[in-house]
N, CA, C and O atoms as a GROMACS GRO file, in nm:
protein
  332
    1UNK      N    1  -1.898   1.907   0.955
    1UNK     CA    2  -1.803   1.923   0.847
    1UNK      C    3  -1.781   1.791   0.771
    1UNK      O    4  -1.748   1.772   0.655
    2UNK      N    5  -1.802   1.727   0.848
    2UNK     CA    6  -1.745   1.577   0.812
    2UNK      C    7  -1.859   1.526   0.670
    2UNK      O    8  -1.827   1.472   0.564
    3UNK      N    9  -1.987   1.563   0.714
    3UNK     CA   10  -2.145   1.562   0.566
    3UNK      C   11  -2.061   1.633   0.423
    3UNK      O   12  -2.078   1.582   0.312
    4UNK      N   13  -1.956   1.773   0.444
    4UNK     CA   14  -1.959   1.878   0.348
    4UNK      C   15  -1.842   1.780   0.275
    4UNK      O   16  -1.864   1.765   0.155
    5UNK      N   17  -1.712   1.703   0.331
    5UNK     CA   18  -1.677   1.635   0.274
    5UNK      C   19  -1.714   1.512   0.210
    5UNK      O   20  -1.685   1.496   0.091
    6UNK      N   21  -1.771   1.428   0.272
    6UNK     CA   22  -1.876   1.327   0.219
    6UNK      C   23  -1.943   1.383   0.066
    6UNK      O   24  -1.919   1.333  -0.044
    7UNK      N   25  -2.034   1.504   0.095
    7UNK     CA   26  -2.079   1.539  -0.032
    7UNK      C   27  -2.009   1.595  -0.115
    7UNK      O   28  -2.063   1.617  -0.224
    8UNK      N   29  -1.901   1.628  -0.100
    8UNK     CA   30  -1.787   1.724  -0.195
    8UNK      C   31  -1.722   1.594  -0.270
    8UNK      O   32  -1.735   1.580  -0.392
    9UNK      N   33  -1.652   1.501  -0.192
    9UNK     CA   34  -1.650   1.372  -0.250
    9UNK      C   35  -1.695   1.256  -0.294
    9UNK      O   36  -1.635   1.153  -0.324
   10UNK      N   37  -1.809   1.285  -0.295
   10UNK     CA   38  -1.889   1.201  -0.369
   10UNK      C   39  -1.897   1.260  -0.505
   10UNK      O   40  -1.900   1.188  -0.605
   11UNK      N   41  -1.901   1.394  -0.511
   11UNK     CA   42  -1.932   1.448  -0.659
   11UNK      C   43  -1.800   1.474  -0.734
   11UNK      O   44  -1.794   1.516  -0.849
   12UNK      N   45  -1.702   1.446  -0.657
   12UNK     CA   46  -1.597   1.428  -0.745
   12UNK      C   47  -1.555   1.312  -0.769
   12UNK      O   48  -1.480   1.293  -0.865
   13UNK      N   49  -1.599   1.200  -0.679
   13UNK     CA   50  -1.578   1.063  -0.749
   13UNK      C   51  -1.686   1.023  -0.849
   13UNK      O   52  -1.688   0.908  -0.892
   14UNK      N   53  -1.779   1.117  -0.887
   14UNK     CA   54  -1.911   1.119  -0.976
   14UNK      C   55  -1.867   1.143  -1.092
   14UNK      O   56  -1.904   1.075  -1.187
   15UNK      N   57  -1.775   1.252  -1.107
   15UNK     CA   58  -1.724   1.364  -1.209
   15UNK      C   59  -1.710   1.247  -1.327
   15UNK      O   60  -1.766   1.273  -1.433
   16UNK      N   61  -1.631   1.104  -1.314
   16UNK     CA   62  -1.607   1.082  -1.359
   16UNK      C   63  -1.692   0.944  -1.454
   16UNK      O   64  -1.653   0.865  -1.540
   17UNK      N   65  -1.809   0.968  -1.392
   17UNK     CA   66  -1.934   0.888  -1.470
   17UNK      C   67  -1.979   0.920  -1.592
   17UNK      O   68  -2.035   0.826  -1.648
   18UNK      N   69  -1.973   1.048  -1.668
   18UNK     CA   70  -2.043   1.100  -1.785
   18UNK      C   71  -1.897   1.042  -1.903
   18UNK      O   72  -1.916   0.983  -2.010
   19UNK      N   73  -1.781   1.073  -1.855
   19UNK     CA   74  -1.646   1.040  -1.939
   19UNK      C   75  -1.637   0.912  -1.916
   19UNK      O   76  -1.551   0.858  -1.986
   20UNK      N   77  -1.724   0.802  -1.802
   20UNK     CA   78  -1.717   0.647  -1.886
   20UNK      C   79  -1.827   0.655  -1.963
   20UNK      O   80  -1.788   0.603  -2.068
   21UNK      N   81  -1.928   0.683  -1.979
   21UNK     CA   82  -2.042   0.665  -2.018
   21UNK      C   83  -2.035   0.712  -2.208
   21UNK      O   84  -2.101   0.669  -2.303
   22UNK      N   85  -1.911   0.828  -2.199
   22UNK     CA   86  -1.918   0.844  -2.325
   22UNK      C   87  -1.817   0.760  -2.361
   22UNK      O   88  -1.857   0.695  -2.458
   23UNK      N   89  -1.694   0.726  -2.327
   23UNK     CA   90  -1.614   0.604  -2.370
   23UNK      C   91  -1.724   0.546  -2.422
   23UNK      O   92  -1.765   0.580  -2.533
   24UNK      N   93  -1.795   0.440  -2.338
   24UNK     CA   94  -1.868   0.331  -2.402
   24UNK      C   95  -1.947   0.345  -2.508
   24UNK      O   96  -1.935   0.264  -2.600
   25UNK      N   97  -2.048   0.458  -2.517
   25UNK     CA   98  -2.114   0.481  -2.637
   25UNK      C   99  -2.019   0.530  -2.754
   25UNK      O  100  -2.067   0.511  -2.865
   26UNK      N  101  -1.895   0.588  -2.751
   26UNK     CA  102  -1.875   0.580  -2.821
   26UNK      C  103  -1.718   0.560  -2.890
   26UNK      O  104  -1.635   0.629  -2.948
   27UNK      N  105  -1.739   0.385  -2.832
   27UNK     CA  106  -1.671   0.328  -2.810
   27UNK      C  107  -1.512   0.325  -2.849
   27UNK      O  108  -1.452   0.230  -2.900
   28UNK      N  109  -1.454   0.465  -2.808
   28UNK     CA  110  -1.345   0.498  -2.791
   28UNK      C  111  -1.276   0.607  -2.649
   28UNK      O  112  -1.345   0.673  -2.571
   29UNK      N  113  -1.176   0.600  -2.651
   29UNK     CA  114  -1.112   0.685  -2.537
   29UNK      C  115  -0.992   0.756  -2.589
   29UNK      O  116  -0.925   0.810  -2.501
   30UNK      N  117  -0.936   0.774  -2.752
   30UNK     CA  118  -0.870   0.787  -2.764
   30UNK      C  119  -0.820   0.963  -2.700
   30UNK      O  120  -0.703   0.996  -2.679
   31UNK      N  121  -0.932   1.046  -2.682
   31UNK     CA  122  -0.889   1.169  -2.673
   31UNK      C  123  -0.842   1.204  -2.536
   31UNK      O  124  -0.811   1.317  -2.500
   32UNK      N  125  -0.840   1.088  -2.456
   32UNK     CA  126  -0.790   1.083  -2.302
   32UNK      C  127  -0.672   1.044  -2.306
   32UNK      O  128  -0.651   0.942  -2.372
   33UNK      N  129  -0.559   1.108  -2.238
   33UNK     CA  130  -0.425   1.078  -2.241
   33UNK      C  131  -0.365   0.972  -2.108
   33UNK      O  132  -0.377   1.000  -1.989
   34UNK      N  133  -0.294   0.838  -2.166
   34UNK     CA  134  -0.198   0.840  -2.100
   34UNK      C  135  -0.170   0.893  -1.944
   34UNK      O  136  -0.222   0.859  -1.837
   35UNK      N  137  -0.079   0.977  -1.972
   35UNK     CA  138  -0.030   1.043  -1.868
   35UNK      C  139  -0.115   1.073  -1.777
   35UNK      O  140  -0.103   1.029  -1.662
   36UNK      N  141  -0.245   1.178  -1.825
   36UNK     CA  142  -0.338   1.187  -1.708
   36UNK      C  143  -0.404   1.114  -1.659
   36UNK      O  144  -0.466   1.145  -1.557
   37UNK      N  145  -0.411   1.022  -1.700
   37UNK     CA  146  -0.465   0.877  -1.619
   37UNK      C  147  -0.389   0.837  -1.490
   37UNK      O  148  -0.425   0.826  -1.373
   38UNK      N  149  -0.256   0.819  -1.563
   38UNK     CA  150  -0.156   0.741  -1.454
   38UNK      C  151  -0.149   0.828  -1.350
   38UNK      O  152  -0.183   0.787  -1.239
   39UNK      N  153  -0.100   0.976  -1.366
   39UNK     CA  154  -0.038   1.096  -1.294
   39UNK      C  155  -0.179   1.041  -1.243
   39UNK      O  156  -0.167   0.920  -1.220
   40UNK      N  157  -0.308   1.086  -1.217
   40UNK     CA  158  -0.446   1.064  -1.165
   40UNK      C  159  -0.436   0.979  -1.061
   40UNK      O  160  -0.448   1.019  -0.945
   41UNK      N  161  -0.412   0.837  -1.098
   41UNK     CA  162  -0.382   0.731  -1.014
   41UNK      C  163  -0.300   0.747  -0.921
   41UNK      O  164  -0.325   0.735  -0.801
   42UNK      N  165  -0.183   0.780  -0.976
   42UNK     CA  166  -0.062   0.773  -0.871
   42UNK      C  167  -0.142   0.899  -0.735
   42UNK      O  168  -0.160   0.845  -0.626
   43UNK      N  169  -0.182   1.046  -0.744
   43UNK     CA  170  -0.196   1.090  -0.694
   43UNK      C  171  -0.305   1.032  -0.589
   43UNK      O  172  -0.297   1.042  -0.467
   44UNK      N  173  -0.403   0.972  -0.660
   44UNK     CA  174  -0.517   0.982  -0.610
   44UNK      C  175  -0.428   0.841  -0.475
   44UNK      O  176  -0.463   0.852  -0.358
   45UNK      N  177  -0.364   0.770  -0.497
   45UNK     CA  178  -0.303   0.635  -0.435
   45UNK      C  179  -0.285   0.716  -0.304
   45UNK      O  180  -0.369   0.729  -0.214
   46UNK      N  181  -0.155   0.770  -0.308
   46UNK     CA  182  -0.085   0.872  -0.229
   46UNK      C  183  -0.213   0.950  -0.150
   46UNK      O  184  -0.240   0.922  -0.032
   47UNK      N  185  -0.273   1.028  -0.209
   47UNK     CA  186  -0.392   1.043  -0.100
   47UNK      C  187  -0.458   0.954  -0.023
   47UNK      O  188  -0.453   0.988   0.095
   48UNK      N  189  -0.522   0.845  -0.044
   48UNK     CA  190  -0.565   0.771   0.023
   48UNK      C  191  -0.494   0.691   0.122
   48UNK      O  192  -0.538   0.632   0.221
   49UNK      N  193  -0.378   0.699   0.076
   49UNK     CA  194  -0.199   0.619   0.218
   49UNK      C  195  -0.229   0.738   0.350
   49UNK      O  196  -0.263   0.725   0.468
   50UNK      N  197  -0.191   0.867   0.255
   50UNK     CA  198  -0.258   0.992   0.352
   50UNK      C  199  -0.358   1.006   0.455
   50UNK      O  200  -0.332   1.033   0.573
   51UNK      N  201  -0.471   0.988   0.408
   51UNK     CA  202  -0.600   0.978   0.448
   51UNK      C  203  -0.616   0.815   0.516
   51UNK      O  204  -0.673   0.795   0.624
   52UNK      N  205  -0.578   0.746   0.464
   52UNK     CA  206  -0.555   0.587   0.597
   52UNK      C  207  -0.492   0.648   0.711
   52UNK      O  208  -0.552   0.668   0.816
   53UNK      N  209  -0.382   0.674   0.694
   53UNK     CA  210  -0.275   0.709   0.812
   53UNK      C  211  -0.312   0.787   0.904
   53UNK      O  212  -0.270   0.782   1.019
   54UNK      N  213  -0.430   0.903   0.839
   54UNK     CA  214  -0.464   0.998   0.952
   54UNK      C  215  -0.600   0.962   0.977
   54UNK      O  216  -0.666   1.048   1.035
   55UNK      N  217  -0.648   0.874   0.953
   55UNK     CA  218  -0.780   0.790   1.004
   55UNK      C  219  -0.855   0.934   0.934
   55UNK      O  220  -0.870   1.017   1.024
   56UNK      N  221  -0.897   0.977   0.821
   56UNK     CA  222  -0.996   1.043   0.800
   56UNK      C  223  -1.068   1.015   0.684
   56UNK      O  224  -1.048   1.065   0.573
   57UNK      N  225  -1.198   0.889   0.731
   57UNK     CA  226  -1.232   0.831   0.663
   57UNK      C  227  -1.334   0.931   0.548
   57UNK      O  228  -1.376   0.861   0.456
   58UNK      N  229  -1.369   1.046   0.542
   58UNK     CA  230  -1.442   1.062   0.466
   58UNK      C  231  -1.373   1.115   0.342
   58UNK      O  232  -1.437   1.136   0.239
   59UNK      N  233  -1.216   1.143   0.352
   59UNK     CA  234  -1.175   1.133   0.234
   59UNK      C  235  -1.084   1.059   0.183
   59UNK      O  236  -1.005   1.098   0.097
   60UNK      N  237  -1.089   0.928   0.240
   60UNK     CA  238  -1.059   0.820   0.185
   60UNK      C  239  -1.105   0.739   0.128
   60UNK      O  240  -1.058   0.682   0.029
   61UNK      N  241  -1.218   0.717   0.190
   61UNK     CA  242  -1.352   0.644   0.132
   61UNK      C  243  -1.381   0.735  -0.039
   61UNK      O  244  -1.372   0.666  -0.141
   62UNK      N  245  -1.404   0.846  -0.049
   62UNK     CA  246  -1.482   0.913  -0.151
   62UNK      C  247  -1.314   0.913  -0.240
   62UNK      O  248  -1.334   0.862  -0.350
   63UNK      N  249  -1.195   0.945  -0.230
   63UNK     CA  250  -1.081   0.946  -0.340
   63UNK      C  251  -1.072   0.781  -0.411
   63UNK      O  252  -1.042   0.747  -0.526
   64UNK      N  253  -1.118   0.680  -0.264
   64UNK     CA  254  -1.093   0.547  -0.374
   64UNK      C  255  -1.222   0.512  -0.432
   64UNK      O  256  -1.245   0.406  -0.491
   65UNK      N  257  -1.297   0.598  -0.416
   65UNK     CA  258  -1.440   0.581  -0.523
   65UNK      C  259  -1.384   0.639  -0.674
   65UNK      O  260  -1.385   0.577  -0.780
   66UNK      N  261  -1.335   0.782  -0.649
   66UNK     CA  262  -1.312   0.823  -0.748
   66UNK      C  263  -1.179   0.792  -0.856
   66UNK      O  264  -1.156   0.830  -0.971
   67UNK      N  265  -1.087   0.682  -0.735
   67UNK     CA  266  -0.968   0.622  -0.805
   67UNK      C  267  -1.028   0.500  -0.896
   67UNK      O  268  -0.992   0.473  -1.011
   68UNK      N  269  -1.117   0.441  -0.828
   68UNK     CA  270  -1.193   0.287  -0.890
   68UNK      C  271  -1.236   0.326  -0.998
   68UNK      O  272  -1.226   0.248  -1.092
   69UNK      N  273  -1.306   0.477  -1.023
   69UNK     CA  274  -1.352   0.521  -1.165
   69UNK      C  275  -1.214   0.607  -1.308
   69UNK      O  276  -1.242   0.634  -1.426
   70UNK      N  277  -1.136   0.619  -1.268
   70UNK     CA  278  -1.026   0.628  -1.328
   70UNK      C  279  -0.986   0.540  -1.386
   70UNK      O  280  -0.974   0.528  -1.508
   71UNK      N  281  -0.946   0.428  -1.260
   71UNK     CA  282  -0.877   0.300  -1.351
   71UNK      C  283  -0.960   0.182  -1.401
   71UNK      O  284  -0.921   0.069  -1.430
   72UNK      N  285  -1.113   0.248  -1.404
   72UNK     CA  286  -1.261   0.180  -1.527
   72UNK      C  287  -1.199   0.282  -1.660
   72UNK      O  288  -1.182   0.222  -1.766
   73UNK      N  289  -1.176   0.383  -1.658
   73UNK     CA  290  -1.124   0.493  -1.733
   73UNK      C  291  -1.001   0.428  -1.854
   73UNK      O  292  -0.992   0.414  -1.976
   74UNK      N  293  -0.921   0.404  -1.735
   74UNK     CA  294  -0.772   0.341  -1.784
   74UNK      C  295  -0.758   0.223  -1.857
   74UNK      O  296  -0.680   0.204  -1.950
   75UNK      N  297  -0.841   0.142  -1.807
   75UNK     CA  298  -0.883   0.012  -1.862
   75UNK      C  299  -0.948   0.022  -2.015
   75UNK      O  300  -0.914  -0.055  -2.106
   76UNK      N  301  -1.033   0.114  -2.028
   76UNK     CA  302  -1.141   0.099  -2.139
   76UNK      C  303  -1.071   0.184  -2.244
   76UNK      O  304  -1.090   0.183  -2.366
   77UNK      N  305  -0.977   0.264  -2.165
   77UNK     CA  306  -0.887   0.342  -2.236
   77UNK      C  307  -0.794   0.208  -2.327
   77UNK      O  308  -0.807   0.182  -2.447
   78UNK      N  309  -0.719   0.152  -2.246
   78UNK     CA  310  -0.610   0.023  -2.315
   78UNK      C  311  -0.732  -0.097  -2.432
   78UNK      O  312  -0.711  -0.173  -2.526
   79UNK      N  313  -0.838  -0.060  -2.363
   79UNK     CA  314  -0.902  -0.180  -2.440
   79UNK      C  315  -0.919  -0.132  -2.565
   79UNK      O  316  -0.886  -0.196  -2.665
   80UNK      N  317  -0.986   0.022  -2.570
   80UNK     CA  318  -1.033   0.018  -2.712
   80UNK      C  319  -0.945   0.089  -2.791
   80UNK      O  320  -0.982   0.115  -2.905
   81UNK      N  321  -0.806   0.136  -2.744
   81UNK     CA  322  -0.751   0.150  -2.790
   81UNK      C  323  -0.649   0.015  -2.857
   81UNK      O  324  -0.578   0.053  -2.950
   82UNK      N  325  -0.640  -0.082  -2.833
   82UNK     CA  326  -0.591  -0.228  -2.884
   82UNK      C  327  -0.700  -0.276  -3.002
   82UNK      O  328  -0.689  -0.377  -3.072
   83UNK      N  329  -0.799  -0.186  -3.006
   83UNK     CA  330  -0.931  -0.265  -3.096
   83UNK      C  331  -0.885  -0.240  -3.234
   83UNK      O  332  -0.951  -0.280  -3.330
   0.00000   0.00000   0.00000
């Protein structure tokens, strides 16, 4: 069981490779909100406190993959939106 999470989370910390990829080409984020960023973060945080605490590393490991790509998200979001 432990592989089905591994691969379930990996492709959801993936999900979020095609929505940097179009940020950059085209070099805006304006149609991404705010809110769902943060709300994103905050949740995704809280899961991983979760997932520390109960030692279950395979979805801890794969939510702060997919948190690290959010707040690449969040970032490029503030940047090109200041441009």
């Amino acid at each position: 069981m432990d592989s089905l999470a591994y691969i379930g989370g990996v492709i959801l910390a993936l999900q979020a490779v095609p929505q940097i990829y179009k940020i950059l080409k085209r070099k805006s984020a304006f149609d991404l909100s705010y809110m769902f960023l943060m709300m994103n973060i905050i949740g995704q945080t809280l899961v991983v406190v979760y997932a520390i605490y109960n030692r279950d590393t395979p979805l801890y490991s794969t939510v702060m993959m997919s948190e690290f790509n959010t707040c690449v998200m969040l970032m490029l979001k503030i940047y090109f939106d200041r441009k």
